[in-house]
TIZA-536581 format. One record per residue (C-alpha): x, y, z. Coordinates in pm, whole numbers, padded with zeros to 5 digits, always signed. Example, Ala and Ser with C-alpha at 12.3 -4.5 7.8 and 13.67 -1.06 7.14 Angstrom:
+01230-00450+00780
+01367-00106+00714
//
This chain:
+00240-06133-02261
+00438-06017-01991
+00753-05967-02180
+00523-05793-02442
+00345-05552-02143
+00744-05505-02003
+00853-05389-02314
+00558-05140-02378
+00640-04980-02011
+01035-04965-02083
+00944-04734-02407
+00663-04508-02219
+00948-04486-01983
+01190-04408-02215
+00962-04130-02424
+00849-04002-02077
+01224-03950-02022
+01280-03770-02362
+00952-03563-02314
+00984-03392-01973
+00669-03239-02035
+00484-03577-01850
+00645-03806-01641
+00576-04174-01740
+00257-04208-01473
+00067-03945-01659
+00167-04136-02036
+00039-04425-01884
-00280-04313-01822
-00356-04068-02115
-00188-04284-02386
-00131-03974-02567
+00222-03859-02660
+00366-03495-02467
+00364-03213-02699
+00125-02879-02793
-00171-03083-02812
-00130-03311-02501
-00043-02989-02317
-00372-02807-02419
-00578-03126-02393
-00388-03173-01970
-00474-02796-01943
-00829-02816-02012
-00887-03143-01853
-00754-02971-01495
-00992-02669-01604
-00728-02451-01758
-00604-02238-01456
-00292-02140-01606
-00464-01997-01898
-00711-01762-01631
-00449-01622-01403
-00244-01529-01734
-00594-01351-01839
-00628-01218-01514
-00250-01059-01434
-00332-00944-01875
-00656-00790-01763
-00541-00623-01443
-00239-00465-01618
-00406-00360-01933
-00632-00160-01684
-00373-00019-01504
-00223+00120-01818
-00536+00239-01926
-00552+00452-01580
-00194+00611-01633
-00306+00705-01993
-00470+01097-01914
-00747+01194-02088
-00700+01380-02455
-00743+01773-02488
-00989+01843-02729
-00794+02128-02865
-00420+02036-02827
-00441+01662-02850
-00244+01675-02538
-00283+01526-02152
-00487+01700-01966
-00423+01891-01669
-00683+01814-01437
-00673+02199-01276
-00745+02322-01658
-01139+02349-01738
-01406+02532-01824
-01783+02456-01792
-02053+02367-02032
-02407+02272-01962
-02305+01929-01970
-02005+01972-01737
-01684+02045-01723
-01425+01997-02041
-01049+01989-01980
-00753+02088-02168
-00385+02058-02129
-00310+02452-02078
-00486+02802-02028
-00426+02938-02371
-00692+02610-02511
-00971+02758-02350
-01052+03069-02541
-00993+02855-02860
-01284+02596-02755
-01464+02899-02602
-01402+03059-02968
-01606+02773-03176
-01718+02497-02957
-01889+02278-03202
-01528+02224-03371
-01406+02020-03068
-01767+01855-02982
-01625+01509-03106
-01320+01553-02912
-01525+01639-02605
-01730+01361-02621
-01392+01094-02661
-01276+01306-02378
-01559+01195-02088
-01540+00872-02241
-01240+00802-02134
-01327+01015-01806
-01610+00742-01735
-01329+00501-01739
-01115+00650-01464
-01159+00631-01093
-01299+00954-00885
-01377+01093-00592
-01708+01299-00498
-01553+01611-00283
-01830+01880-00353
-02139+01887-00300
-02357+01955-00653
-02607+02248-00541
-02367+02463-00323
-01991+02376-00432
-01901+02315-00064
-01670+02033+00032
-01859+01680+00128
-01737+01413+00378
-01922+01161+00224
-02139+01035+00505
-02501+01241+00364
-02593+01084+00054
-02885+00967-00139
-02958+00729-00420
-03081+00890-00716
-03115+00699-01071
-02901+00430-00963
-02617+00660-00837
-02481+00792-00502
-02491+01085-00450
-02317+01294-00137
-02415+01652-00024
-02318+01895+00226
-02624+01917+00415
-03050+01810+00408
-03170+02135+00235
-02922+02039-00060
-03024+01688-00083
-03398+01785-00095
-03310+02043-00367
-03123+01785-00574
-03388+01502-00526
-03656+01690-00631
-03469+01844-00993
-03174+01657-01010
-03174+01800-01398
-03078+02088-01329
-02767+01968-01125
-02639+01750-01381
-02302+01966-01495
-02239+02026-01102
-02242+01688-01056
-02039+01628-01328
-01790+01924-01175
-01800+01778-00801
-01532+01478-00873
-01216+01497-00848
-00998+01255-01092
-00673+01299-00818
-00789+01002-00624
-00461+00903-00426
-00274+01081-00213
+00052+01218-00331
+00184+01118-00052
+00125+00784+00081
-00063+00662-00253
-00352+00544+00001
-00712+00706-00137
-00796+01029-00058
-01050+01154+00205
-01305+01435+00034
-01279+01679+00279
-00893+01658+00353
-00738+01884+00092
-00513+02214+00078
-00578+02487-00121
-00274+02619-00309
-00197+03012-00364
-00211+02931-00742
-00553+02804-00722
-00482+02446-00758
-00679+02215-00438
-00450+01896-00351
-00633+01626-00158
-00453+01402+00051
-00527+01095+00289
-00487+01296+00616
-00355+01616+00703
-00018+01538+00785
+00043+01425+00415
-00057+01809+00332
+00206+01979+00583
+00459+01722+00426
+00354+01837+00068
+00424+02234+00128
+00732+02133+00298
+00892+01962-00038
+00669+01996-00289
+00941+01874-00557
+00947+01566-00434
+00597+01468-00478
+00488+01690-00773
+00537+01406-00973
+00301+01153-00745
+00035+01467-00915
+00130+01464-01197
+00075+01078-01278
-00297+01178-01183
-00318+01456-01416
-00221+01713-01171
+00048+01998-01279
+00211+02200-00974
+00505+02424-00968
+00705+02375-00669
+00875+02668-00680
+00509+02878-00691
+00351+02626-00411
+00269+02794-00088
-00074+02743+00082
-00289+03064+00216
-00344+02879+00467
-00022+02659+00618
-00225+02411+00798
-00440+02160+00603
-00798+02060+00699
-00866+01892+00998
-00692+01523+01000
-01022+01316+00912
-00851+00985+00879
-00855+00862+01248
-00525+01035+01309
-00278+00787+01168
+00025+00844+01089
+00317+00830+00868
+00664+00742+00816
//
């Protein structure tokens, strides 16, 4: 017997020894030999967490590609630019240059499909609230009201009444009061609502704080592309601001490098 019981444990050895894949403990005890099978059977016996945090790094950087894909215009076929739109009752539909809007203007019903694929995809993306939906004016964020399951900010009381009580006839402001440029260009930290700068070309930039905004009109080249991953188009050559300092700093006054 115990020449018989050496000799099995001398071959588990051995195989274990051929078969990194267990060490001669684990043959012991599973009496199965290594390979595809005895790795899945070891995986889901300790409850597979390999197998998760490959679904979970998959899952995470599927949706980050899906957030660096732009939206589709409904004309061109192109990325949008998030600065190029026009409004419909239903809110705001945006193309990929000026000369698409008199063409969907033109015959609407042609693009309706497109439309529709297009705020699909634009219920998919992250955004910002930064006006208010009965006035247009710039929220911080801090008034706000829940109506049909969704937060909503406003500029001031006499707003938030108005929308509470007919929130119908808001719905394509509300659609119009997000902004898809969610990060600052220049410290990629999110944006605050009411921190922005309003280009001479028309184009409003948000930003974390206002010092980001000085250091965007000082070298706009440099960060134009930081925009344009979020479906923003500048020209540095054409940026200048109206006004050269920024709203207020409503970030607690950090700073920086």
């Amino acid at each position: 017997m115990m020449n018989g019981w050496m000799t099995m444990t001398g071959v588990a050895a051995m195989m274990a020894w051929m078969m990194p894949g267990c060490g001669g403990m684990a043959m012991a005890q599973c009496g199965m030999p290594c390979g595809p099978a005895h790795a899945e059977a070891r995986q889901e016996h300790a409850g597979q967490p390999a197998a998760q945090d490959d679904n979970a790094r998959s899952g995470s950087t599927k949706q980050d590609a899906e957030h660096k894909v732009l939206p589709i215009c409904p004309v061109m076929g192109e990325s949008v630019d998030f600065n190029v739109k026009t409004m419909t009752d239903d809110g705001p539909v945006y193309f990929c240059c000026e000369m698409c809007i008199p063409k969907f203007k033109k015959d609407p019903a042609k693009y309706a499909e497109k439309v529709t694929a297009q705020r699909a995809a634009l219920e998919k993306r992250e955004r910002v609230q930064v006006t208010c939906p009965v006035d247009g004016k710039s929220v911080d964020g801090k008034l706000t009201a829940e109506v049909s399951g969704h937060k909503v900010a406003f500029c001031s009381k006499e707003c938030q009444a108005k929308y509470v009580e007919h929130p119908g006839a808001f719905k394509a402001k509300l659609a119009d009061s997000y902004t898809y440029q969610t990060r600052c260009p220049i410290s990629g930290e999110k944006i605050q609502p009411n921190v922005f700068t309003d280009l001479n070309t028309g184009q409003r930039i948000y930003f974390c704080c206002a010092s980001c905004g000085e250091k965007l009109l000082k070298d706009p080249a440099k960060y134009a592309p930081k925009l344009a991953e979020q479906g923003v188009t500048i020209d540095p050559k054409k940026v200048t601001s109206p006004d050269p300092k920024p709203k207020k700093d409503d970030h607690g006054g950090h700073k920086h490098p």
